[in-house]
C-alpha positions as CSV (number, residue, x, y, z in Angstrom):
1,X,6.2,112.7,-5.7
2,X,6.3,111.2,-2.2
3,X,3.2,112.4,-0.2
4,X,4.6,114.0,2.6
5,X,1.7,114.8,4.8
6,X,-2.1,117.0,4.9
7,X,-0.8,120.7,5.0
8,X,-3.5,123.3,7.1
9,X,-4.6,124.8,4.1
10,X,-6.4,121.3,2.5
11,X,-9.9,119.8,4.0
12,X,-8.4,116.7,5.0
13,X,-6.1,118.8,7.9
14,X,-9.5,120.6,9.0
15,X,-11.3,117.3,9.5
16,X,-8.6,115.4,11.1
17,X,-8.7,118.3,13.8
18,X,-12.2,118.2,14.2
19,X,-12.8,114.7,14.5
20,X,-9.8,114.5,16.7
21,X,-11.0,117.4,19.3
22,X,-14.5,115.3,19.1
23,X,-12.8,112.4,20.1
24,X,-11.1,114.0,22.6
25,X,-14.4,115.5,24.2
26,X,-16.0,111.7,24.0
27,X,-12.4,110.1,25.8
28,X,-11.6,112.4,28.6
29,X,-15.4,113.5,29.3
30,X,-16.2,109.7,30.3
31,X,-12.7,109.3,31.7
32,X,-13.3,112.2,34.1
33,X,-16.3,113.1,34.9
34,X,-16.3,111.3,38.3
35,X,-13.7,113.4,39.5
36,X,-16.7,116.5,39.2
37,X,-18.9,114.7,41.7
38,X,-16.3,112.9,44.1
39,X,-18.1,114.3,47.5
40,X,-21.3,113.3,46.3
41,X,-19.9,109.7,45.5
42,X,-18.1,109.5,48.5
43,X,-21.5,110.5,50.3
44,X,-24.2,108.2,48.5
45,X,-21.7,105.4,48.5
46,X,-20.3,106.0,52.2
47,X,-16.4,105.8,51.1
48,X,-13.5,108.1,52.0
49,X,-12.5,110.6,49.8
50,X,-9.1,108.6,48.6
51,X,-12.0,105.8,48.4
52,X,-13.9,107.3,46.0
53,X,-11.3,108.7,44.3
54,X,-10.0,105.5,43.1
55,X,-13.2,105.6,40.4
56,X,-10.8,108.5,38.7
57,X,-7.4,106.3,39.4
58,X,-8.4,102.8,38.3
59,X,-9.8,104.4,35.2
60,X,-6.4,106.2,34.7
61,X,-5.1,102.9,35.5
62,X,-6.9,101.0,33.4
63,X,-5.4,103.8,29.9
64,X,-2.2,102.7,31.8
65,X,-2.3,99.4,31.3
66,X,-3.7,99.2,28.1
67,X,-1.7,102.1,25.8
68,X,1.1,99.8,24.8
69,X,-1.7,96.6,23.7
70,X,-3.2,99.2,21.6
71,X,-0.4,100.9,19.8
72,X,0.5,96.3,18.9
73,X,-2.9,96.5,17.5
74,X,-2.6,99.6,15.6
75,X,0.8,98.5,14.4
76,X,-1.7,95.9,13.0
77,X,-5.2,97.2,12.1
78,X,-4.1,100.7,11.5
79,X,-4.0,103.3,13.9
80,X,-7.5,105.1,12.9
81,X,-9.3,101.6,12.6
82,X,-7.6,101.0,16.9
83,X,-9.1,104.2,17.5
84,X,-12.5,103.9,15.9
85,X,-13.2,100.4,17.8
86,X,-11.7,102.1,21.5
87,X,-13.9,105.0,20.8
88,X,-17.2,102.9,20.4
89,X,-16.3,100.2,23.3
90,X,-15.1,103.1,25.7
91,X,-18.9,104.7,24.8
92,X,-21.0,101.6,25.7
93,X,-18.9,101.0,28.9
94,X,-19.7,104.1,30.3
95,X,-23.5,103.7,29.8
96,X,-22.5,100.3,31.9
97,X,-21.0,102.5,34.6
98,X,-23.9,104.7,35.2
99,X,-25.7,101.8,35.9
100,X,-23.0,99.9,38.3
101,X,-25.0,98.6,41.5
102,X,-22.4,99.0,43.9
103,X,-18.7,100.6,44.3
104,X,-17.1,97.4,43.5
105,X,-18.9,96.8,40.2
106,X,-18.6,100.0,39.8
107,X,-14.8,100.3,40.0
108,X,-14.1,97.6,38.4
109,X,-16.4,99.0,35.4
110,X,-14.0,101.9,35.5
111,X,-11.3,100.1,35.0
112,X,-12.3,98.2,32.2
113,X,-13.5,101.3,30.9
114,X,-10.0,102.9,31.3
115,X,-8.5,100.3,29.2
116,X,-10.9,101.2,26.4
117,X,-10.2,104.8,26.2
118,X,-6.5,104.3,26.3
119,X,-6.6,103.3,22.3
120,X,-7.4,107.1,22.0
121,X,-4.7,108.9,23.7
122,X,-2.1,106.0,22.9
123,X,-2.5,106.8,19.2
124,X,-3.5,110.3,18.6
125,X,-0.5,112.1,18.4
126,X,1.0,108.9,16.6
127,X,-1.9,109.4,14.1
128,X,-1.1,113.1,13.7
129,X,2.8,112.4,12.8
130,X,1.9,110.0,10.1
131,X,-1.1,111.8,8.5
132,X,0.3,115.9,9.1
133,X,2.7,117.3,7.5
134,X,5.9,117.4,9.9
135,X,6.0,121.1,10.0
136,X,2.5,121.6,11.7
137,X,2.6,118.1,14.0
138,X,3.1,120.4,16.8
139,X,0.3,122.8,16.2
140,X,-1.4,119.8,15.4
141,X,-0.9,118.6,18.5
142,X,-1.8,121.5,20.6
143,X,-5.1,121.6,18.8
144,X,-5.4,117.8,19.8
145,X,-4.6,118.4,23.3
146,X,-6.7,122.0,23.8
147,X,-9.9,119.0,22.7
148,X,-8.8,116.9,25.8
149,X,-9.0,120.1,27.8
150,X,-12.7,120.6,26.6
151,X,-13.8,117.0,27.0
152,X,-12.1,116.9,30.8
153,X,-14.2,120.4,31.6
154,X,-17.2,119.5,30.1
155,X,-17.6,115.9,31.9
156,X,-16.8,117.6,35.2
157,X,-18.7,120.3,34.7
158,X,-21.8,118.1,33.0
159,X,-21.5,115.4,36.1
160,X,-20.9,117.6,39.3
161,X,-23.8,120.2,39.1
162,X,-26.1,117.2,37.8
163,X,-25.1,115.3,40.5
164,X,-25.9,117.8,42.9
165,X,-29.8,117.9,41.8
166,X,-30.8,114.4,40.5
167,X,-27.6,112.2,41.7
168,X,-24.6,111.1,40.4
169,X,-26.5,107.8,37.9
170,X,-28.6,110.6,35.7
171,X,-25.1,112.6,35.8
172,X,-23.0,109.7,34.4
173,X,-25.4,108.5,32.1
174,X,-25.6,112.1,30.8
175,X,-21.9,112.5,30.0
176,X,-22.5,108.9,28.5
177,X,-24.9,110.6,26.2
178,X,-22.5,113.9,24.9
179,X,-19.7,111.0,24.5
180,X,-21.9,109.1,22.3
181,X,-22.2,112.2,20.1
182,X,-19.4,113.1,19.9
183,X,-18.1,109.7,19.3
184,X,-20.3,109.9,15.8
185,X,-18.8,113.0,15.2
186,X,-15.6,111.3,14.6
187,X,-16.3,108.5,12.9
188,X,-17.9,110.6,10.1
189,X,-15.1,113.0,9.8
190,X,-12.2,111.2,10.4
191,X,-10.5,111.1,6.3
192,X,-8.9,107.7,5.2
193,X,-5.4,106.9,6.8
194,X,-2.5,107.5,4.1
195,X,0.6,107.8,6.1
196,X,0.7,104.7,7.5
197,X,0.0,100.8,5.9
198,X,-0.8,98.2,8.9
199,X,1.0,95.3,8.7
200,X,1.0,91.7,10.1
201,X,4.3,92.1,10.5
202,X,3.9,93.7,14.1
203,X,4.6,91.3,16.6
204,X,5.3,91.3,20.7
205,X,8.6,91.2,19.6
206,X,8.4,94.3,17.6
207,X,6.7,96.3,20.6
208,X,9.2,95.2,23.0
209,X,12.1,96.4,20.6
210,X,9.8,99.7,20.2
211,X,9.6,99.9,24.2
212,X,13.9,99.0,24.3
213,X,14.9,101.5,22.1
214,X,12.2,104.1,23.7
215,X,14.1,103.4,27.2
216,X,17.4,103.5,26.2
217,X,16.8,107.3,25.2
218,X,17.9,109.7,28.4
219,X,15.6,112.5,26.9
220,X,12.6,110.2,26.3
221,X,13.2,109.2,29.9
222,X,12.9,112.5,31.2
223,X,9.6,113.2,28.7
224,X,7.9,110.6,30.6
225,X,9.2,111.9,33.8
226,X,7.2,115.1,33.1
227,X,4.1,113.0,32.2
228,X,3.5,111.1,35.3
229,X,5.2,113.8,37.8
230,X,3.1,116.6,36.7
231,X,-0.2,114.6,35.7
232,X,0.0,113.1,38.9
233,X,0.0,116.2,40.4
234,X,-2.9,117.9,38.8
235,X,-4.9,115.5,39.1
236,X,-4.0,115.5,42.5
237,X,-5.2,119.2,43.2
238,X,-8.5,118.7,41.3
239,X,-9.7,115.3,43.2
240,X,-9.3,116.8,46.6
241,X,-10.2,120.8,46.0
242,X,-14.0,119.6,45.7
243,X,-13.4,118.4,49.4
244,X,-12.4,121.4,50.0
245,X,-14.5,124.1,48.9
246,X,-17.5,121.7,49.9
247,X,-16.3,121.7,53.7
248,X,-16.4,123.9,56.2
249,X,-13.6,126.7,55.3
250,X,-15.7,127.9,52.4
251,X,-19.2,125.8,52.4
252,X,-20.2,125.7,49.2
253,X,-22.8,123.6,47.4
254,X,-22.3,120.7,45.4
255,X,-23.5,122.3,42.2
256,X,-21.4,125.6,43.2
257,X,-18.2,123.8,44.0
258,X,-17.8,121.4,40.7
259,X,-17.8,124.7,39.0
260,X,-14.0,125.1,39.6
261,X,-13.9,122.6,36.4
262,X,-14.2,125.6,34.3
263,X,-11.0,126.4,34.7
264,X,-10.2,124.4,32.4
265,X,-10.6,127.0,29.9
266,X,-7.3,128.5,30.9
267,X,-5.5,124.7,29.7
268,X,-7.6,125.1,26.4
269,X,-5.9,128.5,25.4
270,X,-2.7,127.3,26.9
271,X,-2.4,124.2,24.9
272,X,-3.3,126.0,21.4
273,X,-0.8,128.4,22.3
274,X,2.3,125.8,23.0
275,X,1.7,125.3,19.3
276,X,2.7,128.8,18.8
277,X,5.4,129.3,21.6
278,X,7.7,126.4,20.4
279,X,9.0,127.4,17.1
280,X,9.5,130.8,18.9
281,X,11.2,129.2,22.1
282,X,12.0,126.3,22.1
283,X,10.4,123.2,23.3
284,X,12.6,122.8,26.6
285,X,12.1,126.5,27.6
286,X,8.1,126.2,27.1
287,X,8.1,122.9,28.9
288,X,10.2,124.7,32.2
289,X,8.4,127.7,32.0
290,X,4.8,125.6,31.9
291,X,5.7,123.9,35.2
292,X,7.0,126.6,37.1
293,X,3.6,128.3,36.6
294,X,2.2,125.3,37.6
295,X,3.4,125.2,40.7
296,X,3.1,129.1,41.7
297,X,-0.8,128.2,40.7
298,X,-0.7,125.5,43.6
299,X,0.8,127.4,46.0
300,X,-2.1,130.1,45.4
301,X,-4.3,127.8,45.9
302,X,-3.4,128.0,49.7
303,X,-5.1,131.4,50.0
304,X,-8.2,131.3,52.4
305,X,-9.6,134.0,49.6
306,X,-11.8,132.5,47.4
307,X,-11.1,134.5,44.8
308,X,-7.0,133.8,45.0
309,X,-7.8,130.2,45.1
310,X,-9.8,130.3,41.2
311,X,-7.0,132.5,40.2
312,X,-4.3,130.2,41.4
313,X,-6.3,127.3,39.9
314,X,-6.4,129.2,36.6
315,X,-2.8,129.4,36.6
316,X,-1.9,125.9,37.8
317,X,-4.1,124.6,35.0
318,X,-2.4,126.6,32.1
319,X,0.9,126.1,33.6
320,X,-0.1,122.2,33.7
321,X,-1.8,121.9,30.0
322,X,1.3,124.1,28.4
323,X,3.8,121.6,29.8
324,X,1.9,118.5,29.0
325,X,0.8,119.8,25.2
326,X,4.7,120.6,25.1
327,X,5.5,117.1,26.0
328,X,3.2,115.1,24.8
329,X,4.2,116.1,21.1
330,X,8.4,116.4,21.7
331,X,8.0,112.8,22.1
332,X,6.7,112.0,18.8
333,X,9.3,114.2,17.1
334,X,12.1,112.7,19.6
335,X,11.4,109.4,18.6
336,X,12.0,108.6,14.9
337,X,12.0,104.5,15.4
338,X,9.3,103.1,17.4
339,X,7.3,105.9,17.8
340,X,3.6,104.1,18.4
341,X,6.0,102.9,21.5
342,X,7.3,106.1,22.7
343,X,4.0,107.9,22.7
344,X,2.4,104.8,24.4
345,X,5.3,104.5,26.9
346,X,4.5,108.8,27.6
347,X,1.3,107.4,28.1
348,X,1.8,104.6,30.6
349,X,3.9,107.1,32.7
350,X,1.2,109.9,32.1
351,X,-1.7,107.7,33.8
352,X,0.3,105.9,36.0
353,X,1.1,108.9,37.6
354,X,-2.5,110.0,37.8
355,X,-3.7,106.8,39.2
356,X,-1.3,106.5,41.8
357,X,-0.4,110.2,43.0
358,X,-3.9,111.2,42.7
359,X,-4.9,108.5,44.8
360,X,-2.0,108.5,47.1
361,X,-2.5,112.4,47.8
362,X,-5.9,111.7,49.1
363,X,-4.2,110.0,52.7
364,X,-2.8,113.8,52.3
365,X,-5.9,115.7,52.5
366,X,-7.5,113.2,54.9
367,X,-4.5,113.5,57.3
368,X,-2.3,117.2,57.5
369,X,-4.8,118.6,55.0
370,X,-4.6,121.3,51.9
371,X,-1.4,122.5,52.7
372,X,0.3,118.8,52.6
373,X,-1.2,118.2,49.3
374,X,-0.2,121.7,47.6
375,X,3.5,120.7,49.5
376,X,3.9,117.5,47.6
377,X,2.5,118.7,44.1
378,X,5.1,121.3,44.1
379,X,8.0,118.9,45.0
380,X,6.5,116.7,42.1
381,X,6.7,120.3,39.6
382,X,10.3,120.7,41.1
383,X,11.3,117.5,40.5
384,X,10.4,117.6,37.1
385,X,11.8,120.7,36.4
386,X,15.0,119.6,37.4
387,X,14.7,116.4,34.9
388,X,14.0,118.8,32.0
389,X,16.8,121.1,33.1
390,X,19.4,118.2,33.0
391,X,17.9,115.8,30.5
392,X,16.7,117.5,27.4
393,X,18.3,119.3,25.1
394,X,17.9,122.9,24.9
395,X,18.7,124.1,21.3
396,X,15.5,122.7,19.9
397,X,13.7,125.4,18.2
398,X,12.2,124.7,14.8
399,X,11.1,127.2,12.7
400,X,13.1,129.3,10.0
401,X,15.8,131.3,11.1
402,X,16.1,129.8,14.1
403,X,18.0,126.9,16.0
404,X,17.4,123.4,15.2
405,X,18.9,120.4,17.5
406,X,20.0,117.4,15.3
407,X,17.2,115.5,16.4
408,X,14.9,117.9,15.6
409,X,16.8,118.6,11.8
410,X,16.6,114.8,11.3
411,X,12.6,114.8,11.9
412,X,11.7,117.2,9.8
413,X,14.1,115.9,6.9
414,X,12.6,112.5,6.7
415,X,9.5,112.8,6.4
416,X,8.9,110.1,4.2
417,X,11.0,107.7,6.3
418,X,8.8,108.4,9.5
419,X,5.3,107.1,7.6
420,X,6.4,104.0,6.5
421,X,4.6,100.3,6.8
422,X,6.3,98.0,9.9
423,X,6.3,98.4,13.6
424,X,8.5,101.2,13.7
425,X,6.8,104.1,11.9
């Protein structure tokens, strides 16, 4: 009997989405946890704020660059041995961070860094379609993603109120620390790969058919679309609300205004619930209705009322976290040849956007202010809204006794097909 993939009910499922949340918390705590102490950066470094913010961009960047390198390697090594090696190089770069003499050892630290985290979010949801069983990929998924959410909180959240007391090297080098624990948790728990046999097979060649076929796809296009548009965005509000709350409309603390990071929550409960929503609704209508409350989050975050502004964050970051958990996982079920390419391509777009809209925005806050940079990550939502309106199909729902697209029908009768050896699983 072909082994179709680890079902919730067995202990290889439970671990799998354990070890993944833990290396989600050890990735996206080091890869953001600048972004919770960007004023005090900016101070004890003497940089503008887009200045300093390019320590969360060129890291962003740097996953960029390197997503489609590592899904060649994984193609090659396996995608859990790829993930295991990113995980402990991406753990002793950030130690090597913390102790960066200057902003331009320091940035270019960052970057490098970057490029070792990117084997993580390049392969996990790849991981998760050859190793889980095709029905619960999506919940899965969520579960996956809802991990990012906590590792993103708790290195903002760790860094900024740290940084406030004993400066930002002690706060770096204790995210450094969590990472490094977390990292162990996974490589004890993670259970032996069965879904997928590396092969030496996998050549350029075979990534650059992966990435052809990947762009010849209208809907795939318009997945990535959603990625960078959106991520961009977000990150956008988060780099620059510090600024914000730290200046002279509100005057906050340090310690008091990197708290806003714990609004995160709402993008952990969001997440697990996309896996939840989508057999009910249908992937495109989850996806629209995730970044329309995205961007009625951002415009609340105009609001001279403090308290409006956490709401609106609150929403924008649940609106944000439903669409991206929605996203992230249609393109693994989308693409049934070259997947390890689609999911990296979803990446490239994903950080790209970050690095360069959440950059970009910060001439925005320098020059008109809040209002220009709630304007343009609006547009951005709009924008994608109207690419997942016009691009993807609608009658996708999966679940019994509902619709199923073709697409979607032709995923989850193959399963075998979708875990086997070759550059193309």
């Amino acid at each position: 009997m072909t082994w179709a993939g680890h079902l919730p009910a067995s202990r290889e499922y439970r671990r799998i989405l354990v070890g993944l949340g833990a290396a989600g918390i050890a990735t996206f705590a080091q890869l953001y946890s600048p972004q919770g102490l960007l004023p005090t950066l900016a101070r004890g470094l003497e940089v503008s704020p887009a200045d300093a913010a390019l320590s969360v961009s060129l890291a962003t960047l740097g996953v960029a660059v390197a997503v489609l390198p590592w899904s060649w390697i994984a193609d090659r090594v396996g995608r859990l041995r790829a993930m295991q090696v990113a995980i402990v190089a991406s753990t002793v770069l950030g130690v090597a961070v913390a102790l960066a003499l200057g902003i331009e050892a320091l940035l270019a630290l960052r970057l490098v860094e970057g490029m070792a985290l990117g084997g993580l979010p390049a392969l996990a949801v790849t991981y998760l379609h050859d190793e889980v069983h095709a029905r619960h990929t999506a919940a899965a998924a969520a579960a996956y993603i809802s991990g990012t959410t906590i590792g993103g909180a708790a290195g903002r959240l760790i860094a900024g109120p740290l940084a406030g007391v004993v400066g930002w090297r002690p706060a770096l080098l204790t995210v450094a620390a969590v990472c490094a624990v977390a990292s162990v948790v996974f490589l004890r728990l993670m259970p032996r790969a069965r879904g997928y046999r590396p092969t030496t097979a996998a050549t350029a060649r075979t990534v650059v058919d992966g990435i052809r076929t990947s762009l010849r796809d209208p809907a795939l296009l318009a997945l990535y679309g959603q990625g960078a548009l959106l991520m961009g965005g977000f990150v956008a509000v988060y780099n620059y609300l510090a600024f914000r709350l730290e200046g002279p409309e509100f005057a906050l603390p340090a310690t008091v205004g990197s708290l806003i990071f714990a609004a995160y929550a709402a993008g952990t409960v969001s997440s697990r619930l996309t896996g939840r929503w989508v057999p009910r609704l249908g992937r495109r209508r989850v996806l629209a209705s995730g970044t329309v409350t995205m961007a009625v989050g951002a415009l609340l975050t105009l609001s001279g009322a403090l308290p409006v502004v956490v709401v609106g964050l609150l929403v924008l970051t649940a609106g944000f976290f439903a669409a991206h958990a929605t996203a992230s996982a249609w393109v693994g079920a989308r693409a049934t040849t070259g997947r390890a390419q689609a999911t990296a391509l979803y990446n490239v777009a994903y950080y790209s956007g970050s690095a360069l809209v959440g950059w970009l925005l910060g001439y925005a806050w320098s020059g008109p202010g809040w209002r220009a940079v709630v304007g343009a990550v609006v547009v951005l939502a709009a924008v994608a809204l109207a690419l997942a309106l016009t691009a993807l199909p609608g009658r996708d729902r999966i679940g019994t006794g509902v619709t199923v697209s073709p697409e979607a029908r032709a995923v989850h009768a193959v399963p075998h097909e979708r875990r086997s050896g070759g550059g193309t699983a």
